[in-house]
C-alpha positions in Angstrom: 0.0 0.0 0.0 1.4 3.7 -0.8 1.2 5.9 1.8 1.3 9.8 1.2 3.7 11.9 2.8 3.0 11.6 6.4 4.6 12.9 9.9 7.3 11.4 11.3 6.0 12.7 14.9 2.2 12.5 14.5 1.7 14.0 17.9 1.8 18.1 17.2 0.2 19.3 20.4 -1.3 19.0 23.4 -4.7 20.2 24.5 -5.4 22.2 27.4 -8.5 24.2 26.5 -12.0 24.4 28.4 -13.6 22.8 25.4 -11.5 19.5 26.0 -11.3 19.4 29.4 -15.5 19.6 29.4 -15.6 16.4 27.1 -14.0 14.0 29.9 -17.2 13.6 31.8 -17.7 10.7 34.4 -18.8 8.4 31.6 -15.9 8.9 29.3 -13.8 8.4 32.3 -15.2 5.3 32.9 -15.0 3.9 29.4 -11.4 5.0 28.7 -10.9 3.4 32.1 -12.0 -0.3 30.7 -10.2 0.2 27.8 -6.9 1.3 29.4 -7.8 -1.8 32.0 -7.6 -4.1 29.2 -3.9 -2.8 27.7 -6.5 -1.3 24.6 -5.5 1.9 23.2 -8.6 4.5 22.4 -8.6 8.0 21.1 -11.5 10.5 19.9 -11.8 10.5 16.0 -12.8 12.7 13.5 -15.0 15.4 13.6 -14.7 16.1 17.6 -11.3 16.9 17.3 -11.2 18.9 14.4 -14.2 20.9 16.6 -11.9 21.1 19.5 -9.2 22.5 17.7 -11.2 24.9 16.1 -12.7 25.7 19.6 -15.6 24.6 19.4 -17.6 22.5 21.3 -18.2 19.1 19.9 -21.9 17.6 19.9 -20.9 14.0 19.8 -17.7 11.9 20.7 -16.7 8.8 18.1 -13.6 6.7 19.0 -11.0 4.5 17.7 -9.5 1.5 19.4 -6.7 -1.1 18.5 -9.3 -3.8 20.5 -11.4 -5.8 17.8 -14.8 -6.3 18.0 -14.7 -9.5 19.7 -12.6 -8.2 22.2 -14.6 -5.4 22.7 -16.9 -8.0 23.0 -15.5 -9.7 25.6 -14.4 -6.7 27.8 -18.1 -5.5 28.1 -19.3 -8.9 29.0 -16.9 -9.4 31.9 -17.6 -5.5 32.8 -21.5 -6.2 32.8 -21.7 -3.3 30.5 -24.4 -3.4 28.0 -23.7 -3.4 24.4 -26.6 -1.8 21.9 -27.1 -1.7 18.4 -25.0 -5.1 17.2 -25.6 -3.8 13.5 -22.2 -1.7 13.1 -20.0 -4.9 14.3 -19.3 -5.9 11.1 -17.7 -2.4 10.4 -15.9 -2.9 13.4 -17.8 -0.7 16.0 -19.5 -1.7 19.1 -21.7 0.7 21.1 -21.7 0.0 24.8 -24.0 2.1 27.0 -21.6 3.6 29.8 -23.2 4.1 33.3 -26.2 3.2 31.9 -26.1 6.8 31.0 -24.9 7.1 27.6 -23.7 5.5 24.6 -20.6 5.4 23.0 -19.7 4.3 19.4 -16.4 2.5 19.6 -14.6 1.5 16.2 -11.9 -0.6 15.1 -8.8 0.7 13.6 -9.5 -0.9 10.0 -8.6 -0.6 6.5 -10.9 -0.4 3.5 -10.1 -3.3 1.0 -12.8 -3.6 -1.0 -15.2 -0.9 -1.8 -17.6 -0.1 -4.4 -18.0 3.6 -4.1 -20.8 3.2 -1.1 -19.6 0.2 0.8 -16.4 -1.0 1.8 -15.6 -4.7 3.3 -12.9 -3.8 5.8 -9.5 -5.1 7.7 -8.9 -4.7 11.2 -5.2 -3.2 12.0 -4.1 -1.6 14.6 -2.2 1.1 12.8 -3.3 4.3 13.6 -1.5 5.8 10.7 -3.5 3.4 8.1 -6.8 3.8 9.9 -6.1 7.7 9.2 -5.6 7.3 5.3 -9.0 5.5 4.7 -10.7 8.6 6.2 -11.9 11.2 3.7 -10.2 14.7 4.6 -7.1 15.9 6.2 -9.3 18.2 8.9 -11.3 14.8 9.9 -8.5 12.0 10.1 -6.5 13.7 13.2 -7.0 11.5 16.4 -7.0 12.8 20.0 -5.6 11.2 23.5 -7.5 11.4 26.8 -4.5 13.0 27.8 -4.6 16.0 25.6 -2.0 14.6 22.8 -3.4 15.3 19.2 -2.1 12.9 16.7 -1.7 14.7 13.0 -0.1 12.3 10.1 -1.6 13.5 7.6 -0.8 17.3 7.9 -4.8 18.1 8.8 -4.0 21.1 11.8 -1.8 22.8 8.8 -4.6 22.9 6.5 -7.1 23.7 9.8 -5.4 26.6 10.3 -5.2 27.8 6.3 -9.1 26.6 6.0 -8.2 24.7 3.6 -9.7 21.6 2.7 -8.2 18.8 1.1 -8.8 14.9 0.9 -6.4 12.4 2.3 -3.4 11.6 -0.1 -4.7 10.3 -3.4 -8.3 12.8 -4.2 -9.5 10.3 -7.0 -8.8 7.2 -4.6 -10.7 8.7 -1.6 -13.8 9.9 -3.9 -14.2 6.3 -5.4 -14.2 4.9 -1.9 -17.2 6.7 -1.6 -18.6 9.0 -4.3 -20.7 10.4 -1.3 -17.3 12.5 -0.3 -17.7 14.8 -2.9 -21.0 16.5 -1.5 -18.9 15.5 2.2 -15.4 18.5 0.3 -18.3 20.6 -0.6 -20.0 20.8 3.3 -16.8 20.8 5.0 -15.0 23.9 2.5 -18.6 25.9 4.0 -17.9 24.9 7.1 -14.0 25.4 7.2 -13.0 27.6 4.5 -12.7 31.8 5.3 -13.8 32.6 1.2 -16.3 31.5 -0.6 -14.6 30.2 -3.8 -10.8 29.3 -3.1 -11.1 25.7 -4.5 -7.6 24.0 -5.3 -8.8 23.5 -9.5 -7.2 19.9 -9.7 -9.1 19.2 -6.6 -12.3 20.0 -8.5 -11.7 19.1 -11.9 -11.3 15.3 -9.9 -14.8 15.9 -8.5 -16.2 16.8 -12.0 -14.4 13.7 -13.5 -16.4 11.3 -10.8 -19.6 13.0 -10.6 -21.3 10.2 -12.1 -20.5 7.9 -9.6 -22.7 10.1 -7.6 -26.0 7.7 -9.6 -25.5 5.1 -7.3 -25.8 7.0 -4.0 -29.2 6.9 -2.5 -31.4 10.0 -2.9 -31.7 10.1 1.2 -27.9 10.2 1.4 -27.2 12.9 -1.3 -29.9 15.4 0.6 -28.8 15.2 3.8 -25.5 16.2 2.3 -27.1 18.8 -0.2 -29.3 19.9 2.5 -26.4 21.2 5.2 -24.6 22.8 2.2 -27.9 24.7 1.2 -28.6 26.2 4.7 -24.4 26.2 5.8 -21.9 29.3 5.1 -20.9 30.7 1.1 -24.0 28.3 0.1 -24.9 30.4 -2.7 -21.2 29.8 -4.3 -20.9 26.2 -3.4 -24.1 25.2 -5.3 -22.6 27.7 -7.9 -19.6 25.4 -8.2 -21.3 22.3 -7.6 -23.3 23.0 -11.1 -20.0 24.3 -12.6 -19.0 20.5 -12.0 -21.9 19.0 -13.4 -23.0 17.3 -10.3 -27.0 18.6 -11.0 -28.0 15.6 -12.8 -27.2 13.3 -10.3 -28.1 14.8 -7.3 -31.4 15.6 -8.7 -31.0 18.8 -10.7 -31.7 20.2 -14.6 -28.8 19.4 -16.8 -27.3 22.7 -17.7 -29.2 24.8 -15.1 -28.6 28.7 -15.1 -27.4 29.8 -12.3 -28.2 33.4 -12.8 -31.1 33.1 -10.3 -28.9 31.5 -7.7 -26.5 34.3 -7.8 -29.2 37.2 -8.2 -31.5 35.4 -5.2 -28.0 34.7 -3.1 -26.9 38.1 -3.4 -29.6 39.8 -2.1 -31.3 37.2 0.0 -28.4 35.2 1.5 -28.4 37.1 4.7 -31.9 36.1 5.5 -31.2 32.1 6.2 -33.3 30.8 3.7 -34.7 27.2 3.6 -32.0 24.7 2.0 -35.6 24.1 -0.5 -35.7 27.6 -0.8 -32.8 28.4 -2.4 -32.1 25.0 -4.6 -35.6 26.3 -6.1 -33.3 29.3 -7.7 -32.3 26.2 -9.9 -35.7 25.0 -11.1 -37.5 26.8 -13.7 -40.8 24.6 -13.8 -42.7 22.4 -11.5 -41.7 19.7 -13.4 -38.0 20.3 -12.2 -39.1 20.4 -8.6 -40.7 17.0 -9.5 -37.6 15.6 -10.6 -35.7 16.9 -7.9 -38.0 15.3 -5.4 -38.3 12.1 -7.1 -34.8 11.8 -7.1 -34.0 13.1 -2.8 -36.9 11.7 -1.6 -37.7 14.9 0.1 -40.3 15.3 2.8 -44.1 16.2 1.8 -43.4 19.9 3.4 -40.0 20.0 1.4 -41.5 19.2 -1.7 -44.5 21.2 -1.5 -42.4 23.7 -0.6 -40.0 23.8 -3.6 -43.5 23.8 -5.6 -45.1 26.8 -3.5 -41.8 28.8 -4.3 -41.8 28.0 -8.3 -45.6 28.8 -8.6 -45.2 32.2 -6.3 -42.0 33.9 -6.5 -43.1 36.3 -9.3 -44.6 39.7 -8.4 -47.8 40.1 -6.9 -48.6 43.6 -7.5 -51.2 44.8 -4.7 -51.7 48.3 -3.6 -51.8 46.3 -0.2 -48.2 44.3 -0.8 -49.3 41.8 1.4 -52.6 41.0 1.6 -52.4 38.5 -1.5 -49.9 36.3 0.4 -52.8 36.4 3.2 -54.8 35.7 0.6 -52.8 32.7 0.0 -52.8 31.4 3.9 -56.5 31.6 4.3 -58.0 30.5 1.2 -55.4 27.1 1.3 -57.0 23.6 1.5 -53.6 22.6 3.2 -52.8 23.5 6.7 -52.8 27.3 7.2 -49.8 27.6 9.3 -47.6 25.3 6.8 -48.7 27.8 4.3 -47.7 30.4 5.9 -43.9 29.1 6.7 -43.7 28.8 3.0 -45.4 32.4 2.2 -42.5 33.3 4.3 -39.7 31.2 2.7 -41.1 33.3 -0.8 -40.4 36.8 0.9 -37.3 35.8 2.3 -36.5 34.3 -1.8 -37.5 38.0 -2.9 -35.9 39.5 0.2 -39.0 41.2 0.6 -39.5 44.7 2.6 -42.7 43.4 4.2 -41.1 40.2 5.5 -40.8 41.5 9.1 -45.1 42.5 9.0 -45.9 39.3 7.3 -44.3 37.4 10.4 -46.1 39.5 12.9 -49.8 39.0 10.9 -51.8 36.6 12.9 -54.0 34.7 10.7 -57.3 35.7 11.0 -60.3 33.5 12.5 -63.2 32.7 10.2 -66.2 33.4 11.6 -68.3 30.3 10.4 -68.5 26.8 12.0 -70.3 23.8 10.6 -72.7 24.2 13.2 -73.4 27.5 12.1 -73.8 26.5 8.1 -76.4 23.3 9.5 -78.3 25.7 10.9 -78.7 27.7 7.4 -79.4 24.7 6.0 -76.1 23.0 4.6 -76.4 19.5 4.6 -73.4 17.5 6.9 -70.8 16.1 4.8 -68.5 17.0 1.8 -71.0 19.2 0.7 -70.5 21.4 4.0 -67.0 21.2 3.7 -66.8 22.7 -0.1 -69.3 25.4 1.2 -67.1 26.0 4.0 -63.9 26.4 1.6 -66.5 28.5 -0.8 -67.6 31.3 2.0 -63.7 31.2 3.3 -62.6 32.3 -0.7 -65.4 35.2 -0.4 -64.1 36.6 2.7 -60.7 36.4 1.9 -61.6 38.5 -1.2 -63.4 41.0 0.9 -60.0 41.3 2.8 -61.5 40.2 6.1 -63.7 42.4 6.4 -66.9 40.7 6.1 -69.6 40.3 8.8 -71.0 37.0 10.2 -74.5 37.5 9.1 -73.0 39.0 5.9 -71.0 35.7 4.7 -74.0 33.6 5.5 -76.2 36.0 2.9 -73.7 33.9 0.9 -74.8 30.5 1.1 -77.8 30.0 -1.9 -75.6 31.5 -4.0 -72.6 29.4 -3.2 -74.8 26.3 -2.8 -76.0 26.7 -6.7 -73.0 27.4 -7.8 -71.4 23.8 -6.1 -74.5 22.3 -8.0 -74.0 23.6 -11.4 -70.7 22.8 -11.1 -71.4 18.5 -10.2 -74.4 18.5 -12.8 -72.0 19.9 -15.4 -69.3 16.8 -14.3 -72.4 14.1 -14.7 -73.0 15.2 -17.8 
């Protein structure tokens, strides 16, 4: 196996900051303790220590051990401790449930042998070094002692501290491991790098070479990636990029989308945290597109709905009262009301909007009519009530509000004919 040029000395520093010293908590205590006990060697992995060195707080803990599974295995069952979720074994981690307070995910130090760019059938070692060249960026394969050390082969605190970022050794190699790491550069350079467009070109002309191997990772996969890039720092320019490397058609967006909407919606709007949906709309021009795009992610009813909401309403509405068509909107919805308003919002925010602020603070308004009310006028129980209902809601809407009680229920022969017109016209 070729290993890129690595330290000699991984160990570069060692911690002292609050942020560390608030992770060693009575339960990590405990499980380094049993580990240590054992003559095991464990570290924390990955993203936690790129967090601490960044100073920030991390929200979970992963680690590495030298111990296998089995005798991970064994260890907890001597310990008493209990072991959950047996389905990561095979990958080499074991999750024991410290305390019986919480749960830790304990891997293997392993190698990838074979992999078909979204699984990989792996080879326990216990060589840190090796164990940090399977992993997919420099910032993410640095490892961290309970005693402060960080270990660094791979150079990852240099390119930290130029927020640069950069896969491990061989770029091509590491994509085809997993073509998900592609979408994984583009999340991490929002999340790391100081300027919005600073890419290293060989690094993405790599990514544009692979992109199709991005067809074989499931749509639930690709969003969660696409999602945090959408709603994460310079998100505007990364999607920008990411359609410059023709990665649209395979994460579920029009071949040869403009992205002179993105820019003009990004520029203006990209202060006002807009919906990941939101602003991936700026690269759909019909509802067809949004179709695609949620055929392809699998997106959630609201997110899809949404993405159609913003294509069918981001045009002007030209009112001398701005807003009261967006009210309009809310109250005369068959949906639920307050859904339709988050994405009335989402479209003001797209627009950037000077009535966003009002629109926020408008209360939707209470109709005044019950079906109690419309039985006692005479509407028979049923879907016939209900299309009355929607009916009278339309006219009162239309008469901004304003209408009376009494005066919506003057309403009802006239609405009532017009329902039954409208089924003896679809007999015939």
């Amino acid at each position: 196996m070729k290993v890129p040029k690595s330290r000699e000395n991984p160990v570069i520093l060692k911690l002292e900051s609050p942020e560390f010293h608030s992770i060693l908590s009575e339960d990590v205590k405990t499980l380094v303790g049993l580990f240590q006990k054992y003559n095991h060697e464990i570290r924390i992995a990955g993203g936690a220590v790129r967090d601490l060195l960044m100073g920030i707080q991390p929200k979970d803990l992963d680690f590495a051990t030298t111990a296998t599974p089995t005798e991970m295995k064994k260890m907890f069952e001597t310990e008493n401790v209990r072991m959950i979720n047996a389905n990561g074994e095979k990958h080499g981690t074991v999750t024991p449930r410290i305390n019986d307070n919480e749960n830790f995910e304990v891997t293997t130090l392993r190698i990838d042998v074979v992999t078909d760019g979204r699984h990989a059938e792996v080879l326990f070692t216990t060589d840190w070094l090796l164990d940090a060249l399977r992993r997919d960026l420099t910032i993410n394969s640095m490892f961290l002692g309970l005693d402060g050390s960080v270990y660094d082969y791979f150079f990852g605190y240099d390119d930290l501290n130029k927020r640069r970022v950069a896969f491990v050794g061989n770029a091509e190699k590491r994509i085809q491991e997993d073509y998900l790491r592609i979408l994984r550069y583009f999340r991490f350079y929002g999340r790391i790098s100081d300027k919005p467009n600073n890419h290293e070109p060989e690094t993405l002309q790599t990514i544009k070479n692979n992109a199709e191997g991005l067809s074989n990772i499931s749509g639930e996969r690709i969003w969660t990636e696409v999602k945090k890039i959408a709603e994460g720092n310079s998100a505007g320019a990364l999607l920008e990029v990411i359609t410059q490397c023709e990665l649209g058609p395979y994460i579920g967006l029009p071949s040869n989308c403009s992205t002179e909407e993105l820019k003009r919606v990004w520029a203006q709007s990209g202060h006002l945290s807009l919906n990941a949906i939101t602003l991936l709309s700026t690269l759909l021009s019909t509802l067809d597109d949004a179709i695609n795009l949620n055929a392809r992610l699998k997106l959630s009813a609201f997110e899809r709905d949404l993405a159609i909401f913003v294509i069918e309403h981001r045009g002007p509405k030209l009112h001398p009262k701005p807003l009261l068509p967006y009210q309009q909107l809310v109250v005369k919805t068959k949906s639920k009301p307050l859904v339709v308003r988050q994405y009335v919002i989402e479209v003001l925010k797209y627009n950037n909007s000077p009535y966003l602020e009002d629109f926020q603070k408008w209360e939707i308004p209470t109709f005044p009519i019950g079906g109690a009310l419309l039985k006692q006028n005479g509407v028979e129980s049923g879907r016939m009530m209900g299309q009355v209902l929607h009916e009278l809601k339309n006219i009162w809407a239309d008469s901004e509000f304003m209408l009376s009680t009494e005066e919506i229920l003057k309403h009802i022969p006239n609405v009532t004919e017009k329902l039954a017109q409208r089924k003896r016209k679809d007999i015939s």
